[in-house]
PDBQT receptor file of N, H, CA, C and O in Angstrom, charges set to zero:
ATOM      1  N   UNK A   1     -11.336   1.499 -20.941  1.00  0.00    +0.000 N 
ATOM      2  CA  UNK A   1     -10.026   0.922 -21.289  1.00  0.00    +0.000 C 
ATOM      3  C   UNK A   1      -8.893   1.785 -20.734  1.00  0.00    +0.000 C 
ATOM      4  O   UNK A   1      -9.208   2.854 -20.213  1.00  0.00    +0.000 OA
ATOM      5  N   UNK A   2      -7.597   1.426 -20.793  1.00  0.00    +0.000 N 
ATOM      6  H   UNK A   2      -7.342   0.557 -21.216  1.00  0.00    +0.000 HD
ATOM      7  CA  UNK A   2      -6.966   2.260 -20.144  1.00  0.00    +0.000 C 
ATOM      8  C   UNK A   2      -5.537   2.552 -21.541  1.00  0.00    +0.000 C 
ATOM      9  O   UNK A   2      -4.329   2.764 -21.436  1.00  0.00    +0.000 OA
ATOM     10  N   UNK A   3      -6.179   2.459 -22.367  1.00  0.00    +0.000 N 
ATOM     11  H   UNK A   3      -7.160   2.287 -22.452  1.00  0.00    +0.000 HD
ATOM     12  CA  UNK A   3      -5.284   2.700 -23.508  1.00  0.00    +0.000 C 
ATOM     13  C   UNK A   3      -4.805   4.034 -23.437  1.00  0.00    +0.000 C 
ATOM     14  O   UNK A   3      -3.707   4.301 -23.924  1.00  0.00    +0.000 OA
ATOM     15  N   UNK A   4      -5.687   5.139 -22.738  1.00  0.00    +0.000 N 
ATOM     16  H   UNK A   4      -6.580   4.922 -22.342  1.00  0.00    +0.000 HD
ATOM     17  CA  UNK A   4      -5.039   6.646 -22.619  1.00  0.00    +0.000 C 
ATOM     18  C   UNK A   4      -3.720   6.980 -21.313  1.00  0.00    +0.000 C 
ATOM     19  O   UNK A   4      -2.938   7.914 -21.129  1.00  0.00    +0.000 OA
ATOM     20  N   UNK A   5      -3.945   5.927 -20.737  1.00  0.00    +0.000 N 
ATOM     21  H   UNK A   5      -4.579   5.169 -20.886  1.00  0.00    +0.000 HD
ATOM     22  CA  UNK A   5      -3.118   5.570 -19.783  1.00  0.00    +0.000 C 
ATOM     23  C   UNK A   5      -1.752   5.128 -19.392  1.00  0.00    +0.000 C 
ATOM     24  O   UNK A   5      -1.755   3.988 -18.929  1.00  0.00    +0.000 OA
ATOM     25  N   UNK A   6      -0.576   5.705 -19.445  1.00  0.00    +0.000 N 
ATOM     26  H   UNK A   6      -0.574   6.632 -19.821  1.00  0.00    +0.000 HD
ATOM     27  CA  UNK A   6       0.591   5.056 -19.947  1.00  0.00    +0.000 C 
ATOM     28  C   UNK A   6       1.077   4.284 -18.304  1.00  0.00    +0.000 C 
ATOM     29  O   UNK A   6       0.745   4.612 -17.165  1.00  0.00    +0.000 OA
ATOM     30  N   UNK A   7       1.793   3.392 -18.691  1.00  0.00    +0.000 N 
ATOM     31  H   UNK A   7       2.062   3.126 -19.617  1.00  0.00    +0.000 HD
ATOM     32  CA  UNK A   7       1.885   2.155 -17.721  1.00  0.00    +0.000 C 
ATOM     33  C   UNK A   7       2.482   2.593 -16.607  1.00  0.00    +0.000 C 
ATOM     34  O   UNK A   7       2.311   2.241 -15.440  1.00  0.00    +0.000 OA
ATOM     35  N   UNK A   8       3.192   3.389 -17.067  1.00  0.00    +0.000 N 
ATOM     36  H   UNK A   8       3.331   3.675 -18.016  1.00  0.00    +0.000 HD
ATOM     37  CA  UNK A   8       3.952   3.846 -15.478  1.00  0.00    +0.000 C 
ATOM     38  C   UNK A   8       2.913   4.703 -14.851  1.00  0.00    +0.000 C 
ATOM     39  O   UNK A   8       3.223   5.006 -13.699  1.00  0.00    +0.000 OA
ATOM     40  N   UNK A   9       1.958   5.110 -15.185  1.00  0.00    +0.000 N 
ATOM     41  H   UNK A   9       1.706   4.865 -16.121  1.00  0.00    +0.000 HD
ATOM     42  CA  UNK A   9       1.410   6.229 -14.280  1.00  0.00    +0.000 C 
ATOM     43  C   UNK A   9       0.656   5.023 -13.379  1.00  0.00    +0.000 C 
ATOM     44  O   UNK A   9       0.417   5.225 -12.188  1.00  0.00    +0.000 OA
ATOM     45  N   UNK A  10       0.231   3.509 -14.161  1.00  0.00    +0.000 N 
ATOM     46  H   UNK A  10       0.425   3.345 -15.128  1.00  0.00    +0.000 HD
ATOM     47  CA  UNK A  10      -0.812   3.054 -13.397  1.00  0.00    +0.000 C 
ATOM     48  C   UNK A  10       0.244   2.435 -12.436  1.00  0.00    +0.000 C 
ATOM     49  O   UNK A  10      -0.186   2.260 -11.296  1.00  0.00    +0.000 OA
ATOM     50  N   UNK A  11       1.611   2.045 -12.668  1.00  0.00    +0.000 N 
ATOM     51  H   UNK A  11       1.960   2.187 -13.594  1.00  0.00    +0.000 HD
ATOM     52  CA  UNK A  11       2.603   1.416 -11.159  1.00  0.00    +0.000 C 
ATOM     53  C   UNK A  11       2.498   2.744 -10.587  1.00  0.00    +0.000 C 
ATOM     54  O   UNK A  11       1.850   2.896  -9.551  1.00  0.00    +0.000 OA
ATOM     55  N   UNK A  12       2.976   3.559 -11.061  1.00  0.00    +0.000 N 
ATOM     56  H   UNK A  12       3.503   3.436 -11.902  1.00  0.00    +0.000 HD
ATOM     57  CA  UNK A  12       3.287   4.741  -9.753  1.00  0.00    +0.000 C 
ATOM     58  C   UNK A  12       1.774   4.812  -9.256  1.00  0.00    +0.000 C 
ATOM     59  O   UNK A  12       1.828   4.051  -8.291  1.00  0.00    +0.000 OA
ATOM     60  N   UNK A  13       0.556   5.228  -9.321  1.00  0.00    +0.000 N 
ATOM     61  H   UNK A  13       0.513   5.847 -10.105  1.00  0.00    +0.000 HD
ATOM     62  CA  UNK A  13      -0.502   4.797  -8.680  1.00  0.00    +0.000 C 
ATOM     63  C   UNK A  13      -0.537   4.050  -7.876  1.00  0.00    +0.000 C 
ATOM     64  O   UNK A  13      -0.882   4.341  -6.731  1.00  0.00    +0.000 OA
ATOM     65  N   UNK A  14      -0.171   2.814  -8.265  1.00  0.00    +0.000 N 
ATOM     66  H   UNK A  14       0.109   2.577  -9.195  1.00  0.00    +0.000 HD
ATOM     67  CA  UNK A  14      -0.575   1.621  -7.417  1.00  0.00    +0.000 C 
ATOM     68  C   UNK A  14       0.267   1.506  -6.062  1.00  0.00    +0.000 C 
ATOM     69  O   UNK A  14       0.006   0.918  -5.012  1.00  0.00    +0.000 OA
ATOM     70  N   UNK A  15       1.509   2.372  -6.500  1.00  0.00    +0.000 N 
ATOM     71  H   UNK A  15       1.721   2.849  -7.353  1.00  0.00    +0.000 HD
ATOM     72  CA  UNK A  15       2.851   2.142  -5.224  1.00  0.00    +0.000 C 
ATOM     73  C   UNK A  15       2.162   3.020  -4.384  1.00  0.00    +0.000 C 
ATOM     74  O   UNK A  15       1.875   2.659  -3.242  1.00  0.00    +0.000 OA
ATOM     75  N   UNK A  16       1.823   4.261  -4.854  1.00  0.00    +0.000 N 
ATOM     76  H   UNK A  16       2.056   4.553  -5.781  1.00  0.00    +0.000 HD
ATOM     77  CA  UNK A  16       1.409   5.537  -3.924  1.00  0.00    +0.000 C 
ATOM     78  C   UNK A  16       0.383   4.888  -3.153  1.00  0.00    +0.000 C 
ATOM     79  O   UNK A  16       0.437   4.939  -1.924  1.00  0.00    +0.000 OA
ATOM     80  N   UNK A  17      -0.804   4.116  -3.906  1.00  0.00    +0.000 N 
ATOM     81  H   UNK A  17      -0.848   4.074  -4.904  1.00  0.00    +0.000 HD
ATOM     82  CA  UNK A  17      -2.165   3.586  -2.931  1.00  0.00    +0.000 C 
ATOM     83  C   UNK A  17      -1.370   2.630  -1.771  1.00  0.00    +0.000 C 
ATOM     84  O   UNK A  17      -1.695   2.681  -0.585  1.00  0.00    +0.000 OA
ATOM     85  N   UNK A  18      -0.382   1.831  -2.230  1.00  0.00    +0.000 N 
ATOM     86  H   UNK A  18      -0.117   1.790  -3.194  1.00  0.00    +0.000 HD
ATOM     87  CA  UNK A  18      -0.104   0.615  -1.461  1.00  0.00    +0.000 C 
ATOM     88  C   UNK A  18       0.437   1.579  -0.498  1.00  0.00    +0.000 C 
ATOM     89  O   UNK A  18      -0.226   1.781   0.519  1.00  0.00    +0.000 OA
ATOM     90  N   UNK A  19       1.465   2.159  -0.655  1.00  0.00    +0.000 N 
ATOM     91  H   UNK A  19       2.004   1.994  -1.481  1.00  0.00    +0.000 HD
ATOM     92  CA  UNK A  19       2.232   3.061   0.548  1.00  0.00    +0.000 C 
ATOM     93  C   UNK A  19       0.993   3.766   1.633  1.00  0.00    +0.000 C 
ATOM     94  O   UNK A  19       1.193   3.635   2.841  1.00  0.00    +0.000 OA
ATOM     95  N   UNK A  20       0.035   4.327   1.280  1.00  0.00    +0.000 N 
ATOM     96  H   UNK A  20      -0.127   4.434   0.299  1.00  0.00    +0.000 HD
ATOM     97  CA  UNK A  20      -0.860   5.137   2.191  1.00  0.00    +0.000 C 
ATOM     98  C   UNK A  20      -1.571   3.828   2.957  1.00  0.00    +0.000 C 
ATOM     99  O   UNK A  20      -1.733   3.724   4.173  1.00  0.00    +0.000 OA
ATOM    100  N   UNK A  21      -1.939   2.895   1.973  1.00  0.00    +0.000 N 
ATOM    101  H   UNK A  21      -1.807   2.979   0.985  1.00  0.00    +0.000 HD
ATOM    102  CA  UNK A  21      -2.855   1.989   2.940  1.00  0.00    +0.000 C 
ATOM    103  C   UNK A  21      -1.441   1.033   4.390  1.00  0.00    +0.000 C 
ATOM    104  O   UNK A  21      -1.788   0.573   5.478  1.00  0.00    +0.000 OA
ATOM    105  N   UNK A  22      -0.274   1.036   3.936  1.00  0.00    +0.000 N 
ATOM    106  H   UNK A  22       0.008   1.409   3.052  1.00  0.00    +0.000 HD
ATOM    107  CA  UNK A  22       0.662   0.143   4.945  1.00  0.00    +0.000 C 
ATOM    108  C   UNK A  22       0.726   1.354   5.787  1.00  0.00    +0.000 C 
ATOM    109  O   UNK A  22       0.425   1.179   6.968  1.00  0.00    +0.000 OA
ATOM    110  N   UNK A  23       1.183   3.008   5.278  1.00  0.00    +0.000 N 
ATOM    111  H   UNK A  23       1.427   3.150   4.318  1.00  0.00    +0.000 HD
ATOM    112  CA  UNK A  23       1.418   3.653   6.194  1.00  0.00    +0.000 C 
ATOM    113  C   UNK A  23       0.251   3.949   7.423  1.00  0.00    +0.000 C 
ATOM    114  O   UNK A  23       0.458   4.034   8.634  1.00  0.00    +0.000 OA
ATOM    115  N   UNK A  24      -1.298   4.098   6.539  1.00  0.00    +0.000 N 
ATOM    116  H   UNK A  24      -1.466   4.028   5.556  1.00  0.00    +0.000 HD
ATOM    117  CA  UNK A  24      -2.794   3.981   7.508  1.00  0.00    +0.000 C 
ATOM    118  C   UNK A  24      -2.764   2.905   8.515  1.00  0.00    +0.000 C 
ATOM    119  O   UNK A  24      -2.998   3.224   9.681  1.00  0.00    +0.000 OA
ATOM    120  N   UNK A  25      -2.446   1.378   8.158  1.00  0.00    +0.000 N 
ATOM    121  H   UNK A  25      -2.256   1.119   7.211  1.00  0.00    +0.000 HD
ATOM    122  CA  UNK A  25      -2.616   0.293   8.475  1.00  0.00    +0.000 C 
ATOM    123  C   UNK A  25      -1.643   0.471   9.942  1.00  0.00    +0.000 C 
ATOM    124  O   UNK A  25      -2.156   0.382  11.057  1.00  0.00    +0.000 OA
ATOM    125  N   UNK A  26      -0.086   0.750   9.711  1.00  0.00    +0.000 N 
ATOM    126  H   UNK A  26       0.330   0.823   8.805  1.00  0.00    +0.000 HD
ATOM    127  CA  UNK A  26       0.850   0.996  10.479  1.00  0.00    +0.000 C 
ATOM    128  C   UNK A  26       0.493   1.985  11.477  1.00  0.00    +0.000 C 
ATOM    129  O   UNK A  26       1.109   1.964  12.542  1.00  0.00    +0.000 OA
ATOM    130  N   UNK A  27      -0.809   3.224  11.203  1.00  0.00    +0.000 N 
ATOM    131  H   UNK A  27      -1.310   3.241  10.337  1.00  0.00    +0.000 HD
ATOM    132  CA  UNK A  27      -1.132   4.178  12.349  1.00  0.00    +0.000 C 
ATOM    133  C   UNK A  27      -2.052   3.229  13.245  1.00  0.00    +0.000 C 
ATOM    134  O   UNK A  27      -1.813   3.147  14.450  1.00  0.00    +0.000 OA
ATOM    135  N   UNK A  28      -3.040   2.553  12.704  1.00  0.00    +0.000 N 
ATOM    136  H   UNK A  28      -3.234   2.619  11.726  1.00  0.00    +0.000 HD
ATOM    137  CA  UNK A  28      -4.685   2.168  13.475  1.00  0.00    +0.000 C 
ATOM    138  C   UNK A  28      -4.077   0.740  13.992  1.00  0.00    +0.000 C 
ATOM    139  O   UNK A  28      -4.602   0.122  14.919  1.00  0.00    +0.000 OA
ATOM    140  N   UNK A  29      -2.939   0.288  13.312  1.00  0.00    +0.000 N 
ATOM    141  H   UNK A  29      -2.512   0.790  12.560  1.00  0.00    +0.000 HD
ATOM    142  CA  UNK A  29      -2.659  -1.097  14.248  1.00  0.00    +0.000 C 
ATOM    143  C   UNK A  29      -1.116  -1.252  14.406  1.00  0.00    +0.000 C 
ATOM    144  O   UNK A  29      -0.498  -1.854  13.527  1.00  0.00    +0.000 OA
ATOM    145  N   UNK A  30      -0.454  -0.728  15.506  1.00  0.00    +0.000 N 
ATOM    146  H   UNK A  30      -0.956  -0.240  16.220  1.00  0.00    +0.000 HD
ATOM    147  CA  UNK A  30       0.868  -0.511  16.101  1.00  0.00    +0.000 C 
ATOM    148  C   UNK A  30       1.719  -2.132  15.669  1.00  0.00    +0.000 C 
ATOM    149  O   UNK A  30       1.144  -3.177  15.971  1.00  0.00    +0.000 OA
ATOM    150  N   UNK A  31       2.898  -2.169  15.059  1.00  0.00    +0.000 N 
ATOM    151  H   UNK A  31       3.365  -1.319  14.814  1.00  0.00    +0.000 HD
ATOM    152  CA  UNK A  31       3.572  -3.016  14.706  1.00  0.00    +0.000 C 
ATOM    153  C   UNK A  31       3.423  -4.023  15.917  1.00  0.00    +0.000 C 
ATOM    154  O   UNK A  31       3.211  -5.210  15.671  1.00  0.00    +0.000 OA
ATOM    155  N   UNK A  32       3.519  -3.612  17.105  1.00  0.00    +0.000 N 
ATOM    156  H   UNK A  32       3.691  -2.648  17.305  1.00  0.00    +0.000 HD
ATOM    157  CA  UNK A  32       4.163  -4.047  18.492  1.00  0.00    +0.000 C 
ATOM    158  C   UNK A  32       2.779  -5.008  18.865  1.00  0.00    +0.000 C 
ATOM    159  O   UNK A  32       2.839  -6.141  19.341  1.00  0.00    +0.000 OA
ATOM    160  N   UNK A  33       1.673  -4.350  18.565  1.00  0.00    +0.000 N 
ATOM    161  H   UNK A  33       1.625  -3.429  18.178  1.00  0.00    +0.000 HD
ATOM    162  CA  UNK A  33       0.173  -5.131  18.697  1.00  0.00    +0.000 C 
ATOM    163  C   UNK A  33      -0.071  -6.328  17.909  1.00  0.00    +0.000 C 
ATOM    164  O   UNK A  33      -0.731  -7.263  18.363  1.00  0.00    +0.000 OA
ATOM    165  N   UNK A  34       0.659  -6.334  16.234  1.00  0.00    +0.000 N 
ATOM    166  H   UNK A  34       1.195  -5.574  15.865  1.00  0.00    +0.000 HD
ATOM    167  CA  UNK A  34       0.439  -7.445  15.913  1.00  0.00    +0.000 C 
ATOM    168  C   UNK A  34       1.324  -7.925  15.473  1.00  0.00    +0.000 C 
ATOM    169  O   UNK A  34       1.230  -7.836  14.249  1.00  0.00    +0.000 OA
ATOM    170  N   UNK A  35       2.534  -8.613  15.870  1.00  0.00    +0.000 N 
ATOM    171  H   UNK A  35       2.611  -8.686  16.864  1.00  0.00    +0.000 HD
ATOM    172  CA  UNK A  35       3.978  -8.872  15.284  1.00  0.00    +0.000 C 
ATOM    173  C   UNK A  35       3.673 -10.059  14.205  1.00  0.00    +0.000 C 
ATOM    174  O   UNK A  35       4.571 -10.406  13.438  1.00  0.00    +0.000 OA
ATOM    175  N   UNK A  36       2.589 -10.575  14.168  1.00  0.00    +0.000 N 
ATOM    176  H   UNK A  36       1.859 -10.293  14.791  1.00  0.00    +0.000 HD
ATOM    177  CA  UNK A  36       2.375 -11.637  12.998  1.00  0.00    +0.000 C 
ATOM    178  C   UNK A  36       1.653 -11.087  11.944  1.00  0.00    +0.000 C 
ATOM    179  O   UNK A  36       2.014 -11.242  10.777  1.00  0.00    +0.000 OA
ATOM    180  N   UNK A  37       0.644 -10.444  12.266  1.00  0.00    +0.000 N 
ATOM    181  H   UNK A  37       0.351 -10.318  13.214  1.00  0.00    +0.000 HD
ATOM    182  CA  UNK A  37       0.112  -9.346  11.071  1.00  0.00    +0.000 C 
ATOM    183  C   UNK A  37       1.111  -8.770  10.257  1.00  0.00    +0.000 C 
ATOM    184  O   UNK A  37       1.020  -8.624   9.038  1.00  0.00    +0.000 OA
ATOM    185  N   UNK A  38       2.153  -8.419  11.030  1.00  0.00    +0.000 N 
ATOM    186  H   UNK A  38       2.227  -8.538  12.020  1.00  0.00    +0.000 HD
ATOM    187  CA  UNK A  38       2.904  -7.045  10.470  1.00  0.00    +0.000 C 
ATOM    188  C   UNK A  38       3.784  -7.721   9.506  1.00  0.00    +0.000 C 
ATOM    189  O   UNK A  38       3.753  -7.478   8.299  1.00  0.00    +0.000 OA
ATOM    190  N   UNK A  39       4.761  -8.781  10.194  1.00  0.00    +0.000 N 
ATOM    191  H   UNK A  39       4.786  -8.978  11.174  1.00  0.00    +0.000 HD
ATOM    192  CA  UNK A  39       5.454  -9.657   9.474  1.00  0.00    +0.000 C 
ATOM    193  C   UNK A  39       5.109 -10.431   8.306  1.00  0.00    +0.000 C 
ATOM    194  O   UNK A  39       5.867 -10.550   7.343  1.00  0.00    +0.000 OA
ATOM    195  N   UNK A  40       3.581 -11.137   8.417  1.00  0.00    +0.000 N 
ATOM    196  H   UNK A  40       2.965 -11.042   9.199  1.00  0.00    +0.000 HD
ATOM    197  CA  UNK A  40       3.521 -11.468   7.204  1.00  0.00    +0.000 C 
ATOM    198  C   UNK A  40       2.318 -10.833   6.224  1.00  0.00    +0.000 C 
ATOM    199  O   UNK A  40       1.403 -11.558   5.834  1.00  0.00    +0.000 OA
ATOM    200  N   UNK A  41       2.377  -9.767   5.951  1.00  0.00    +0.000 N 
ATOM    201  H   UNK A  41       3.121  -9.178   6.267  1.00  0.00    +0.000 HD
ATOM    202  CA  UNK A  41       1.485  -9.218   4.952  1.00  0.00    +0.000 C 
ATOM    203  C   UNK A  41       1.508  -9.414   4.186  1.00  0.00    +0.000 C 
ATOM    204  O   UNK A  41       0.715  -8.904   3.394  1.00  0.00    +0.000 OA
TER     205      UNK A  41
């Protein structure tokens, strides 16, 4: 359960994961390579 868990730690988590995977995503596949990928995620 995540009752020990207070809510903001699980958004701030979730922002930090989302940020590393767009910033990873943004290294291994160049904006310029997929302008429709990039645009609509």
């Amino acid at each position: 359960t995540w009752s020990g868990v207070p809510v903001i730690y699980l958004a701030a988590a979730g922002l930090v994961a989302m940020a590393l995977l767009l910033t990873w995503r943004l290294k291994k596949w160049p904006p310029s390579a997929l302008p429709e990928a990039a645009s609509s995620s």
